[in-house]
VOGU-3710 file (C-alpha; in Angstrom, 3 decimals, decimal comma):
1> xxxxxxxxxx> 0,000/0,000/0,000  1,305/3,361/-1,276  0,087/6,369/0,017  0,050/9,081/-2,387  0,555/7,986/-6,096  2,373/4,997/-7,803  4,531/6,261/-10,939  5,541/3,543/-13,804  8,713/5,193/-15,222  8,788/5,404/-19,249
11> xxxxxxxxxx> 11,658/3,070/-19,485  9,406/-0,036/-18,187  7,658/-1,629/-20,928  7,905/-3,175/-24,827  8,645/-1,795/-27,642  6,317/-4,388/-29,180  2,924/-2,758/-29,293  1,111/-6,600/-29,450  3,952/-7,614/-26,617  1,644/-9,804/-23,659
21> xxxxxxxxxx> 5,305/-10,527/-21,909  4,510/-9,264/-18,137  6,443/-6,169/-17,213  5,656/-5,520/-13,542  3,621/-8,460/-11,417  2,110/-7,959/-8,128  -0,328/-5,651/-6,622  0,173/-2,232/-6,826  -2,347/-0,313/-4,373  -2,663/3,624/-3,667
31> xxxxxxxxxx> -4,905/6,082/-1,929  -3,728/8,467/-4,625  -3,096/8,097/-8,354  -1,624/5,465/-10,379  0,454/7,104/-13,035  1,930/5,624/-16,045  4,989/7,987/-17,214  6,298/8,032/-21,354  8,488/10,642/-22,475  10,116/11,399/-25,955
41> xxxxxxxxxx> 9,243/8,877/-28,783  9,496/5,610/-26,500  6,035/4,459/-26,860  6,262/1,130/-24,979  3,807/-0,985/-24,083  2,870/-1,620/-20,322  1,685/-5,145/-19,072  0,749/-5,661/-15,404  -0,399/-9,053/-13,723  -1,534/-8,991/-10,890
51> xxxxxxxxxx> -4,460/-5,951/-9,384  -4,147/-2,052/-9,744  -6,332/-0,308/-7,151  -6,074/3,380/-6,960  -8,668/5,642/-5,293  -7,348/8,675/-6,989  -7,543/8,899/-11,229  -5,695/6,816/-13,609  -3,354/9,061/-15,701  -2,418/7,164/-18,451
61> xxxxxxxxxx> 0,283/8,713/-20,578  1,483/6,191/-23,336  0,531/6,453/-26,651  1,677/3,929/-28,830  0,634/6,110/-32,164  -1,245/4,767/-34,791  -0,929/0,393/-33,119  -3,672/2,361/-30,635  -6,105/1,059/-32,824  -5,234/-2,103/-32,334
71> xxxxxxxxxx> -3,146/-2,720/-28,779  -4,023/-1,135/-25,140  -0,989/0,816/-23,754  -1,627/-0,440/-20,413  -3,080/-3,898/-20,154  -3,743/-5,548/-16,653  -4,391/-9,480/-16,484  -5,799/-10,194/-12,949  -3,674/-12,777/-10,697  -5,880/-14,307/-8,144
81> xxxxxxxxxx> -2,812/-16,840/-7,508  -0,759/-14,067/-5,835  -3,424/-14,048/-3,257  -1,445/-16,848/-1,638  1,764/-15,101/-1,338  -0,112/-12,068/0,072  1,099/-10,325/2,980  -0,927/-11,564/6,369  -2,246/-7,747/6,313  -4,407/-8,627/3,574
91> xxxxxxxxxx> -5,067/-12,392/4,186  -6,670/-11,441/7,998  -10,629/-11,900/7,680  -12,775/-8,467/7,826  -15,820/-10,157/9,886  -15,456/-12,212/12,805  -18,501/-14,690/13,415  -19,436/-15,715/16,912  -22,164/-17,675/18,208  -24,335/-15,918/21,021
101> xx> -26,501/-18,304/23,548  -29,755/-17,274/23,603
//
């Protein structure tokens, strides 16, 4: 957990616009923004599996020119298997059940 924003530098990513090679994998979570950076004529490609949560915006700077028509910049593939190497902060339950006698 981040708090304030999460900032993907321009120099993660593919060249490849039709790349589906994993750049970053985990879970990425903010209370603020969740930024994705390019500069100059990079135009790369960013792949994420795992979860993105942000409460802020999305800013979502890549442009991959004229392969927008036909790739995302920023793709995220959900990971429900890194549940199980999550931290115990996120594995504890949020309700605890408990029988009353009557």
């Amino acid at each position: 957990f981040v708090k304030g924003n999460i900032t993907v530098n321009s120099s993660i990513g593919h060249n490849t616009a039709s790349s589906t090679t994993s750049n970053l994998e985990g879970w990425y979570i903010t209370d603020g923004n969740f930024n994705t950076v390019e500069t100059g004529t990079a135009n790369r490609r960013l792949n994420i599996e795992g979860l993105v949560y942000f409460r802020g915006q999305l800013v979502n700077s890549r442009d991959l020119g004229v392969d927008n028509l036909s790739s995302p910049s920023l793709f995220v593939s959900y990971r429900p298997d890194l549940a199980l190497h999550a931290p115990t902060i996120f594995s504890r339950p949020a309700l605890r059940w408990e029988e009353i006698a009557p």
